[in-house]
C-alpha positions in Angstrom: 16.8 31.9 -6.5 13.0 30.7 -6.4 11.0 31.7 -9.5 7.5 33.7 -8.7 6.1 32.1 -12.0 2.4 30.6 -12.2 1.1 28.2 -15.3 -0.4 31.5 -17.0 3.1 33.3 -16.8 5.0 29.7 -17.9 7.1 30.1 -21.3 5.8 29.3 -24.1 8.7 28.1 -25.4 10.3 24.5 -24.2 13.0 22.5 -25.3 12.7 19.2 -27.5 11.9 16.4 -26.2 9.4 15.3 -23.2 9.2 19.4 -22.2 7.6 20.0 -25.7 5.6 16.8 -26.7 4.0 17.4 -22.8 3.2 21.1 -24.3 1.8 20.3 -27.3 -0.3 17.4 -25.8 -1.9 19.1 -22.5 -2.9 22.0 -25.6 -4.7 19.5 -28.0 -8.0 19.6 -28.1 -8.4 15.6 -28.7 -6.4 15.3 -25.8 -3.8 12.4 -25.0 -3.8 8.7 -25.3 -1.7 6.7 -22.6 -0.6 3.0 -23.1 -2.6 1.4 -19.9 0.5 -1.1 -19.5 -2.2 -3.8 -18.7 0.3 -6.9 -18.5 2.3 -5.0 -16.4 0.2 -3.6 -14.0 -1.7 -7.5 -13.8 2.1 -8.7 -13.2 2.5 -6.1 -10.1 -1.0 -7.4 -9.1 0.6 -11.2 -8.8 3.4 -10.1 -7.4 1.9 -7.8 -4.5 -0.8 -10.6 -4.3 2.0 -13.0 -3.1 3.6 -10.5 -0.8 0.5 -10.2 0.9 -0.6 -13.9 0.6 3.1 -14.2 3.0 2.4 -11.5 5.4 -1.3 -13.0 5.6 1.0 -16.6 6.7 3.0 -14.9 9.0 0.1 -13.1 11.1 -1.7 -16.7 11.2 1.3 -17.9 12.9 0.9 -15.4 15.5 -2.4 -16.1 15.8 -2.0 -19.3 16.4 1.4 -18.9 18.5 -1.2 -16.9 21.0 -3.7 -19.0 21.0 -1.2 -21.7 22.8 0.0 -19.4 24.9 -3.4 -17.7 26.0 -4.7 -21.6 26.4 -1.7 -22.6 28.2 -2.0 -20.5 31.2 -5.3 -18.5 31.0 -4.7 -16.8 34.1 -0.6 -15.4 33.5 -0.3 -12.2 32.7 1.1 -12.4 29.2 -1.9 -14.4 28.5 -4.5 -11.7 29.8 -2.1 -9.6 27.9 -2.5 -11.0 24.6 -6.0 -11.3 25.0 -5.9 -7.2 25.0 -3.7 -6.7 22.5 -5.9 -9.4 20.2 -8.7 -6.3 20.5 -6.9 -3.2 20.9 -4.6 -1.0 18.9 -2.9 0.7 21.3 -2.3 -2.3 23.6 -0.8 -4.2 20.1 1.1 -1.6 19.8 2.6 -1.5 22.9 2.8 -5.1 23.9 3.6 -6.8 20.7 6.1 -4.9 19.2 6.6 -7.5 16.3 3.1 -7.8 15.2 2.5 -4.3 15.6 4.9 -4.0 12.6 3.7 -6.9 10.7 0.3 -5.4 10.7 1.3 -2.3 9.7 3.4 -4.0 6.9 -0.2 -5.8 5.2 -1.6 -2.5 5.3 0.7 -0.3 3.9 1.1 -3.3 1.0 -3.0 -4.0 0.9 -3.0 -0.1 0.3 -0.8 -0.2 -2.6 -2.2 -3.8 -3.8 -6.0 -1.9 -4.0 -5.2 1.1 -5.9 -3.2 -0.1 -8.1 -6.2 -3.3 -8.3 -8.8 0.3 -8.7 -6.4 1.8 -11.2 -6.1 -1.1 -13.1 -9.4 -2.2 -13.8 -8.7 -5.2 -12.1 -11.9 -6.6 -10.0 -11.5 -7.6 -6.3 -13.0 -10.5 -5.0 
């Protein structure tokens, strides 16, 4: 059965605990203080810094695995090819199925690396 109740019909009783200390907190007039978990988040930072430093390895190999290729025979297909997909999204997509993910990988990780960097008060360099 769904409940048609909005934050101005909510009870204004709640059980002990985490229902009633959230309560009494979002009602204070000083308001809340958080622990930041500093060390922690700075530890995450490492940690998604490495994962990224090892996804940034891995696309430098296929960098360079193209480059041989491409330089190898200039004029194959697979070379013109990779040339493309070096400069277009849809053609990376399409032809290099592996990178494609890789890519999309270190930017679903550099996403969550630079918020949590913002949220942290951390500076990027």
């Amino acid at each position: 059965m769904a409940s048609n109740l909005t934050a101005d019909d909510s009870p204004t009783c709640r059980p002990k605990g985490y229902p009633s200390l959230a309560r009494f907190i979002s009602t204070s007039a000083d308001g809340a203080v958080f622990r930041r978990f500093t060390e922690l988040n700075v530890r995450n930072l490492l940690y998604l810094q490495s994962e990224l430093y090892s996804l940034e390895e891995k696309l430098f190999e296929h960098d360079a695995n193209d480059c041989n290729a491409i330089t190898s025979d200039p004029n194959s297909g697979d070379s013109i090819n990779l040339q493309h997909a070096a400069m277009s999204y849809l053609e990376l997509k399409q032809f290099n199925v592996t990178r494609f993910q890789l890519v999309q990988n270190i930017k679903d990780v550099l996403k969550e690396y630079s918020m949590h960097a913002q949220i942290s008060g951390q500076g990027l360099y």
